[in-house]
N, C-alpha and C positions, 0 to 999 in steps of 0.2 A: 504494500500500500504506500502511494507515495507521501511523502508529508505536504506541508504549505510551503515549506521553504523551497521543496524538489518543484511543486506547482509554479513558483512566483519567477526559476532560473530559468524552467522550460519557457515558459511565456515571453520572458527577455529574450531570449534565443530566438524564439519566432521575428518577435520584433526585430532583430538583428538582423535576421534572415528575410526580412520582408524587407527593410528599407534597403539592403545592396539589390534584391529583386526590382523594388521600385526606382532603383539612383539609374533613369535612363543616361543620364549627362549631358541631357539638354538643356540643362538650365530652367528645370522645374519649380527651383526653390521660389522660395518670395524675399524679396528684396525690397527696404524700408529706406527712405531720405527722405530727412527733416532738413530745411534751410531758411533761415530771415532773409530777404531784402530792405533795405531803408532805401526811400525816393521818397525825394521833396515831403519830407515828415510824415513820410504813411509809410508804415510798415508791414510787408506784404509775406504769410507767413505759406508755407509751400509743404506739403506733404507726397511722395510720390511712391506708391506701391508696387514693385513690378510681381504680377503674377506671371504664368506660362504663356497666357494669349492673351496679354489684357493688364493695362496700366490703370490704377486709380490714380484721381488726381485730386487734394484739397488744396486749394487758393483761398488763403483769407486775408481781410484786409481789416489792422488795428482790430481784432478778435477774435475768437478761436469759434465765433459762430457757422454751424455747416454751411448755410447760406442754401441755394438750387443747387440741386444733385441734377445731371444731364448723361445720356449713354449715347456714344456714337459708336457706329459700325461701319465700314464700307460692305457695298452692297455687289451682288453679280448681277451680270456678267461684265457693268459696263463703269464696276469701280468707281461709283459714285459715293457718295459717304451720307449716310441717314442719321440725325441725329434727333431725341426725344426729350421729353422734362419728364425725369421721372418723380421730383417732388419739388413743388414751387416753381416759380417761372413761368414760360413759356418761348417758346422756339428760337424767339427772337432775344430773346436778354442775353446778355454780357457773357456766360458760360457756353449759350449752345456756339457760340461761334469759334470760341479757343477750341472746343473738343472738335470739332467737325475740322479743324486745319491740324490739331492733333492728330487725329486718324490719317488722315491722309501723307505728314512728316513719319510718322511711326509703322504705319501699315497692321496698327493695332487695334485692338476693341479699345475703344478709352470709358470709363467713367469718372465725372467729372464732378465735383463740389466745389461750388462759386458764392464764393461773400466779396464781391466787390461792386460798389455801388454801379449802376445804371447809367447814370448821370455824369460819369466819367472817363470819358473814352481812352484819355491819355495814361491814365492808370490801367485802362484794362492792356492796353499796347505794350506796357511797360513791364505787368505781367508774364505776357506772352510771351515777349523775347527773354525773360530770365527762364521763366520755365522753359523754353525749347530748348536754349544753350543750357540748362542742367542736363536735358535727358538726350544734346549732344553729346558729354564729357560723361555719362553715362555711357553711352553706347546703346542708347534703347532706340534710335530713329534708322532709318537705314538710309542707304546711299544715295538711292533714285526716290522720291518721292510720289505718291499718287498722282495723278492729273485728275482734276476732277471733269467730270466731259459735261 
């Protein structure tokens, strides 16, 4: 009969045994970076998740509020890029348009969390190029970019 100790090694071992089974080495893991920007006395704070096929992205601006969550995707056959409000917003605000030029630099599913006001274009500009030039020096964009047709 085995004990709880002989139960709790075996089950480690499975485990062991399952993650070199699961370590395709494609770069499945998940990968977290947090960064501040400071521009003209707003502070714009940056969170960037890389899963397997799909970037999370938070942008906040002077608070750690979610702000609109958006999801873009490019679409087949003809690589256009679709983008949704999945809470707050609507199509047209300040997030859906970063994720939708995200998808297309990245060639990824993005979801996106926006706190930055509406009312500011030059901040959301200012946004954008920090965030892309992160997930340049990342290495999460690729070399040719989507066209959008």
């Amino acid at each position: 009969m085995e004990t709880e100790h002989d139960q709790i090694l075996g089950s480690v071992a499975q485990v062991k045994i399952a993650d070199q089974i699961g370590d395709s080495g494609e770069g499945d893991d998940v990968r977290v970076s947090c960064f501040t920007e400071v521009s003209d006395d707003v502070t714009l704070q940056f969170q960037i998740i890389r899963l397997a096929k799909q970037i999370y992205v938070w942008v906040g601006c002077n608070s750690a509020k979610f702000g609109n969550l958006y999801a873009a995707a490019s679409t087949r056959p003809s690589n256009t890029v679709s983008v949704t409000s999945v809470l707050g917003g609507t199509s047209d605000n300040t997030g859906s348009g970063i994720a939708r030029r995200l998808v297309m630099k990245t060639g990824l599913n993005i979801i996106l969390a926006c706190n930055i006001p509406k009312n500011n274009p030059l901040l959301e500009t200012k946004a954008e190029k920090v965030l892309i030039g992160k997930l340049i020096d990342l290495g999460y964009t690729m070399s040719t970019p989507l066209r959008a047709t």
